[in-house]
C-alpha positions in Angstrom: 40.8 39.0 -31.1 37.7 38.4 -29.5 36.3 34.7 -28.5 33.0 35.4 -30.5 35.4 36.2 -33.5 37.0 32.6 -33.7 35.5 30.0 -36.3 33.5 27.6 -35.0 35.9 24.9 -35.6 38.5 26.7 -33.1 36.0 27.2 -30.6 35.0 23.4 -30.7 38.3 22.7 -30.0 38.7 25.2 -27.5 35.8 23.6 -25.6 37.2 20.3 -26.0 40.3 21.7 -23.3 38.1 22.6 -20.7 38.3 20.4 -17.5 34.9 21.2 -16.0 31.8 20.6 -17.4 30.5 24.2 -15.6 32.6 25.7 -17.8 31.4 24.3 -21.2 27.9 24.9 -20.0 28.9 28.9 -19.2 30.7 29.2 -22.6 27.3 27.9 -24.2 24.9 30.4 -22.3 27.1 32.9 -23.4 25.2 33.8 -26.6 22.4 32.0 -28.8 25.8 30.6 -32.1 27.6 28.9 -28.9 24.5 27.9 -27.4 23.7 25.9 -31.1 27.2 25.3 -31.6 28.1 23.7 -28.0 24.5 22.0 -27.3 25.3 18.5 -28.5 28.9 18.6 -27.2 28.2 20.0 -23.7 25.8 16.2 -23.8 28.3 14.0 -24.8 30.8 15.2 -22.5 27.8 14.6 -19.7 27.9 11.0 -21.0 31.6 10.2 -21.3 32.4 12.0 -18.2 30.0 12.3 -15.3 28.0 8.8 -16.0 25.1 10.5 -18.1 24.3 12.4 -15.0 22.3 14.7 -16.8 20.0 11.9 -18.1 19.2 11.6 -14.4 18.7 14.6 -13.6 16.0 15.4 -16.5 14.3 12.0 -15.5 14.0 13.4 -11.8 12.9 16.9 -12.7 10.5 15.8 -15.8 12.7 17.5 -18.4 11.6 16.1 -21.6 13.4 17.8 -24.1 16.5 17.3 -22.3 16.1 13.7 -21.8 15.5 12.9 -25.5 19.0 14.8 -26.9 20.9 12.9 -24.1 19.4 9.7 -25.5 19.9 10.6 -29.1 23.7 11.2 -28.1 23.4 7.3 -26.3 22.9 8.7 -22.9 23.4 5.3 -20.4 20.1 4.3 -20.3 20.7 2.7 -16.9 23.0 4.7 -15.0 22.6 5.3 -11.8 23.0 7.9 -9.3 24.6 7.5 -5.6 21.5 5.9 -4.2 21.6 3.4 -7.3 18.4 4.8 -8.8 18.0 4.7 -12.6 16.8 7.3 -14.8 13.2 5.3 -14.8 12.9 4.8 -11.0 13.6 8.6 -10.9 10.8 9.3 -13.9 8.0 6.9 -12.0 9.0 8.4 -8.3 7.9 11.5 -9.7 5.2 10.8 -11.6 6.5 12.0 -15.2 4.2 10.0 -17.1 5.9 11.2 -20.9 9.8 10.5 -19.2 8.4 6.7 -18.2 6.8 6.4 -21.6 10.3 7.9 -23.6 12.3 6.0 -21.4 10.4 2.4 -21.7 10.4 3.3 -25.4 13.8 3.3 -25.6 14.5 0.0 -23.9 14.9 0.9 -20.2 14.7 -2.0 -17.9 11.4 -2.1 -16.2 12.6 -4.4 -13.0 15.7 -2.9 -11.7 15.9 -2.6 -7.3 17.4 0.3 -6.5 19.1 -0.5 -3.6 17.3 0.5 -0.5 14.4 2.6 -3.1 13.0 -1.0 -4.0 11.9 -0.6 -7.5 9.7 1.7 -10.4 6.9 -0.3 -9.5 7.3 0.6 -5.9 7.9 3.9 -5.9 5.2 5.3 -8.3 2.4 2.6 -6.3 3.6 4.7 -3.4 2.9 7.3 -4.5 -0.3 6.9 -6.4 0.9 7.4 -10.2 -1.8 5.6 -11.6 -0.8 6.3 -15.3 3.0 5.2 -14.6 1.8 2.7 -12.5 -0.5 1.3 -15.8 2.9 1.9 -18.4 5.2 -0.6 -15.8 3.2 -2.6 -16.2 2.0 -3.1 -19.2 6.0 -3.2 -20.2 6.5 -6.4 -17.6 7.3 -5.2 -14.2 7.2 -8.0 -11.4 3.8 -7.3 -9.7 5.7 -8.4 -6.4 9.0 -7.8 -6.9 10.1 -6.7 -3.4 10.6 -3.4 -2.2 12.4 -2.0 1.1 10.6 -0.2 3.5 6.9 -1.5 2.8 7.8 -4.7 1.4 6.3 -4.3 -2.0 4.3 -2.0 -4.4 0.8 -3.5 -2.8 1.6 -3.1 0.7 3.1 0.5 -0.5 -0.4 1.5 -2.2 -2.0 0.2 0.8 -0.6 2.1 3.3 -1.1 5.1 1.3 -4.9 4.1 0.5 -5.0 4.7 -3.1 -7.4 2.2 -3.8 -7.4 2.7 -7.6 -4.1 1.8 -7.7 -4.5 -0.8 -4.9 -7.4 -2.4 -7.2 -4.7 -2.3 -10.4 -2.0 -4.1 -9.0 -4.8 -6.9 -7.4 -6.2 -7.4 -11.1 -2.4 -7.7 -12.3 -1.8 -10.6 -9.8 -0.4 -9.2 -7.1 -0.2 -11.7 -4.1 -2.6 -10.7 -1.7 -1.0 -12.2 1.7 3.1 -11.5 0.7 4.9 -11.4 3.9 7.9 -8.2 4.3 8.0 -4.7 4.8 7.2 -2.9 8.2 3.9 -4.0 8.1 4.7 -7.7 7.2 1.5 -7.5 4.5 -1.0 -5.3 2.7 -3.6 -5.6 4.9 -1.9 -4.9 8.2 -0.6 -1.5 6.3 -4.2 -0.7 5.4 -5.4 -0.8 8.4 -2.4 1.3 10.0 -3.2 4.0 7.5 -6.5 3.9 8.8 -7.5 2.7 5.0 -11.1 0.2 5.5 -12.3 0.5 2.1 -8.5 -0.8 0.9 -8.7 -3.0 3.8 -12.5 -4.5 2.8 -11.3 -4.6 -1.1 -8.0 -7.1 0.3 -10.5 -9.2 2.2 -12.1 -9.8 -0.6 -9.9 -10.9 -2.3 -8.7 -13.4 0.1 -6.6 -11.5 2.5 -5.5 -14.0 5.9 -7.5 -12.1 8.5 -5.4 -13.4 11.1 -1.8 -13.0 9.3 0.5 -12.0 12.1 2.9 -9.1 11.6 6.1 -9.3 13.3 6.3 -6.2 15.6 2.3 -5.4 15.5 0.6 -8.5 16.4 -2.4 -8.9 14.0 -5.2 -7.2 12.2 -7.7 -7.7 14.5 -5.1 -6.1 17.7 -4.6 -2.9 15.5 -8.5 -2.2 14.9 -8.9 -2.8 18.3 -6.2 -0.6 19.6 -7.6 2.3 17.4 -11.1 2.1 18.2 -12.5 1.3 14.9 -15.3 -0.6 16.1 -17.0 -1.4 12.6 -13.6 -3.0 11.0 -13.4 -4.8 13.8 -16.8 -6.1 13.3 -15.9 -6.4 9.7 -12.9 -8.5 10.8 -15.0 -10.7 12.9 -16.9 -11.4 10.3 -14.2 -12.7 8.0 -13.0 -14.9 10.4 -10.7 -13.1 13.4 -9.5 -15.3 16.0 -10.8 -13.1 18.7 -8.2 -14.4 20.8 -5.3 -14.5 18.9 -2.2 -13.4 20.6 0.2 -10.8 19.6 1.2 -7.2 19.6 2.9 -5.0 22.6 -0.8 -5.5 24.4 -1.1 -9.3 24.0 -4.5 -9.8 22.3 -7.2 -7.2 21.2 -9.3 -7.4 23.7 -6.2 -5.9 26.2 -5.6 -3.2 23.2 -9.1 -2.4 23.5 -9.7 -2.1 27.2 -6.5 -0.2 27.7 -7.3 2.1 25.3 -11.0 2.9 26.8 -12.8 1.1 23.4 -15.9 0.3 25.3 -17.9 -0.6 22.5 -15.3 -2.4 20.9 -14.8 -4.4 24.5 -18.1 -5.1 24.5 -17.8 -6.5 20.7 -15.0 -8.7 21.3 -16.8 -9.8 24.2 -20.3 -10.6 22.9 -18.0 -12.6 20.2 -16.5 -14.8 23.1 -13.2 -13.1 23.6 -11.2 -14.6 26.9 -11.9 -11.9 29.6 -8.8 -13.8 31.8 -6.5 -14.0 28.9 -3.0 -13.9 30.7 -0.4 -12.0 28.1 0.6 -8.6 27.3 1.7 -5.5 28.8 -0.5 -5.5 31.4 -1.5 -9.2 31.3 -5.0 -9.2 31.3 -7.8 -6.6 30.0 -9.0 -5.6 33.4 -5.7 -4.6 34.8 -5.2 -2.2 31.5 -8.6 -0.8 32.1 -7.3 -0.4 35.8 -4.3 1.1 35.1 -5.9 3.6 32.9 -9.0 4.6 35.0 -11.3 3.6 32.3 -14.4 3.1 34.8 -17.1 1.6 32.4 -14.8 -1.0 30.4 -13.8 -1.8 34.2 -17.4 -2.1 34.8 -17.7 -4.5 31.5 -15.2 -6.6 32.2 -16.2 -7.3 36.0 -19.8 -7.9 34.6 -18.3 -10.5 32.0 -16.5 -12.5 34.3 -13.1 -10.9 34.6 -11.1 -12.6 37.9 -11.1 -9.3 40.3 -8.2 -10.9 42.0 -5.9 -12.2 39.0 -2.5 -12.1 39.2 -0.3 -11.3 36.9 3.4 -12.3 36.3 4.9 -8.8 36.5 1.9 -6.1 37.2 0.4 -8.1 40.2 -3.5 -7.2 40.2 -6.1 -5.0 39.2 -6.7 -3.3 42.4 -2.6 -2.3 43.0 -3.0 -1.2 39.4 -5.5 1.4 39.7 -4.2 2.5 43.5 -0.8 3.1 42.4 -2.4 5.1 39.4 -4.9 7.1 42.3 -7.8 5.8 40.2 -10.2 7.0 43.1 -13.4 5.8 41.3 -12.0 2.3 40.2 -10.7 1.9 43.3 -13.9 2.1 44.6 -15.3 -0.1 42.1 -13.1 -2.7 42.7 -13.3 -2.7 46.4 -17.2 -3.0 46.0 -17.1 -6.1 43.8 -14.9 -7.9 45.9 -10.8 -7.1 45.5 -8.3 -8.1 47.9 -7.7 -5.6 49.9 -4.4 -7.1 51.0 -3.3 -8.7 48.2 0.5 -8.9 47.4 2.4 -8.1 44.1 3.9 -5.8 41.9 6.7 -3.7 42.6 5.2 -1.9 45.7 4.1 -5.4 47.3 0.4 -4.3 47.4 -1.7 -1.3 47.0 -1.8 0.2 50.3 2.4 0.5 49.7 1.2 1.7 46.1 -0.8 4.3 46.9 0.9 5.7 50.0 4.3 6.1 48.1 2.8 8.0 45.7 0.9 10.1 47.8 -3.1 9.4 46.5 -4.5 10.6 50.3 -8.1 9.8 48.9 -7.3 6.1 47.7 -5.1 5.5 50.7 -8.6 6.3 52.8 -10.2 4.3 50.8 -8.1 0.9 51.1 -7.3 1.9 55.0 -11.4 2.0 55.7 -11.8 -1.5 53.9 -8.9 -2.8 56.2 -5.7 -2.6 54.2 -3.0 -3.7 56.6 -0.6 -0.3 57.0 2.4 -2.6 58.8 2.3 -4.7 55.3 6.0 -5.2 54.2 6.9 -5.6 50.7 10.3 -8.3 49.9 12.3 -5.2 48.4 10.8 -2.4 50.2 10.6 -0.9 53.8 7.0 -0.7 55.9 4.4 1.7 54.3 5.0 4.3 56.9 8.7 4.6 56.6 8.3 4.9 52.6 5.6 7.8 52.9 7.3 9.6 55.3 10.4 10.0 53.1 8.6 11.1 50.3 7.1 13.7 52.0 3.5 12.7 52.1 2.2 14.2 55.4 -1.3 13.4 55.1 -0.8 10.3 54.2 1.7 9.4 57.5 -1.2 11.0 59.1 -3.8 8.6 57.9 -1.3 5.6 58.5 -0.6 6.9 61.8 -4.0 7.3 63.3 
């Protein structure tokens, strides 16, 4: 006798014997009467056996249909997968505005964290899902309810610039100046997505301009770094300490001038930023222009006061910078405006050693015509010569020699 021959009774119980739910499923593809037949059983076995994994899976994938005969069979509303999403986090990460709204009809729990996935909220802000977004809402999801890797759904939304949705979770209370995430707050994610109109719209509404992010110092240090000269005027504006410390470059004004910002130097000069600042990286703006061979925010910071000769705790000075570098030009610069020649610091001991060990013939002129000393010793190193020569740097022994 053939399988298709059996009464449907027999073949229910026959179904109800197999181990695997791959197998029930192939039994019911087999032909449209066992598809019928095996539909609602194939679901229930889903449920009572693999932790209505199906629900998930239809919530991820934005399968309706599926979704609403798992629920009629009282698919766990709330079960989660390995990563301890629910069927609603899935629905909202995805943007599945009808799964959200069948889901939240049927009681699902708006406020769930799913582990290291934050929340509903989170993801679909994330993301952008303004309609989702509107729907969590409206069914009491925690405006702030903390997320993982951006701290919360506003700082999420901000990074990503959607300012729609940015603008929607603002008019539904979200706290402005929440500290968490990589970022620390919303407006220090705006502005490292390169977001100003999210930025401006945060300010407004009462943003701390000079917050201070754990690893990337404050708002006013990230516009700087990146150049964008009218946010950092916009900053200003709303009240920047233009010499508030922070950040892997101390201050903004160091971010700036390493970076080669000239009008922004200029900015956060004309708005009384400390050219002799001591912090950072580099310690102070003229050694990062130094360093980099930035000739005209050199130029600016000389002309604004910056000390030629500072020292700095670990970099020495400006002159050893841009010699060890074989920053010809700045060299030159700095020679003209007055640099010790002879100055000592920094790894090398001064920037005759500097330049020599690293085999810049044309700075090495330079320093040796404005009467470097070539038998100067540094604590940790052997005489200038003795380091050039075994390095290789025959034109330079030359120079030293003659």
């Amino acid at each position: 006798m053939l399988l298709l021959d059996l009464p449907n009774e027999l073949l229910q119980d026959i179904s109800e014997y197999l181990d695997f739910e791959r197998d029930i499923n192939a039994i019911a593809q087999a032909n449209r009467r066992l598809y019928h037949l095996l539909d609602s059983y194939r679901y229930r076995y889903n449920i009572q056996q693999s932790g209505s994994s199906a629900l998930l899976w239809a919530a991820r994938h934005g399968q309706e249909a599926t979704a609403k005969k798992l629920l009629r069979e009282k698919a766990d509303i709330q079960a989660t997968n390995d990563n301890n999403q629910t069927p609603l986090f899935l629905a909202a990460e995805n943007g599945h505005n009808k799964l959200v709204e069948l889901l939240l009809d049927k009681g699902a729990s708006v406020n769930p964290q799913c582990g290291a996935f934050g929340n509903a909220l989170y993801a679909a802000s994330q993301e952008g899902y303004e309609a989702v977004i509107k729907m969590l809402l409206d069914n009491g999801a925690n405006v702030n309810a903390k997320g993982e890797y951006h701290g919360n759904a506003l700082q999420a939304a901000s990074f990503r610039g959607h300012e729609a949705v940015v603008k929607m979770l603002l008019d539904k209370g979200a706290d402005v100046n929440t500290q968490g995430g990589k970022y620390s707050n919303a407006l220090q994610a705006a502005l490292q997505g390169g977001h100003k109109a999210v930025a401006k719209m945060l300010l407004d509404k009462g943003a701390n301009v000079n917050a201070q992010s754990r690893k990337y110092g404050n708002v006013l240090y990230v516009t700087s770094f990146r150049g964008h000269k009218a946010m950092v005027s916009l900053l200003l504006d709303k009240g920047a300490d233009v010499d508030a410390q922070g950040g892997y470059h101390g201050n903004a004004l160091q971010a700036a001038s390493f970076r080669g910002h000239k009008m922004v130097v200029k900015l956060l000069l004309n708005k009384g930023a400390n050219v002799n600042v001591q912090n950072g990286k580099y310690e102070n703006a003229l050694y990062a222009a130094s360093y980099r061979g930035d000739e005209a925010v050199v130029k600016l910071l000389l002309d604004n006061g910056a000390d030629i000769n500072a020292q700095g705790r670990k970099y020495s000075n400006a002159l050893y910078a841009a010699s060890f570098r074989g920053h010809e030009a700045v060299v030159k610069m700095l020679l003209k405006k007055g640099a010790d020649v002879d100055a000592q610091g920094g790894y090398h001991g001064n920037a005759l050693y500097a330049a020599s060990v690293r085999g810049h013939e044309a700075v090495v002129r330079l320093l040796l015509d404005q009467g470097a000393n070539v038998n100067a010793q540094s604590e940790y190193h052997s005489k200038i010569l003795q380091a050039a020569s075994v390095r290789g740097h025959e034109a330079v022994v030359k120079m030293l020699l003659d």
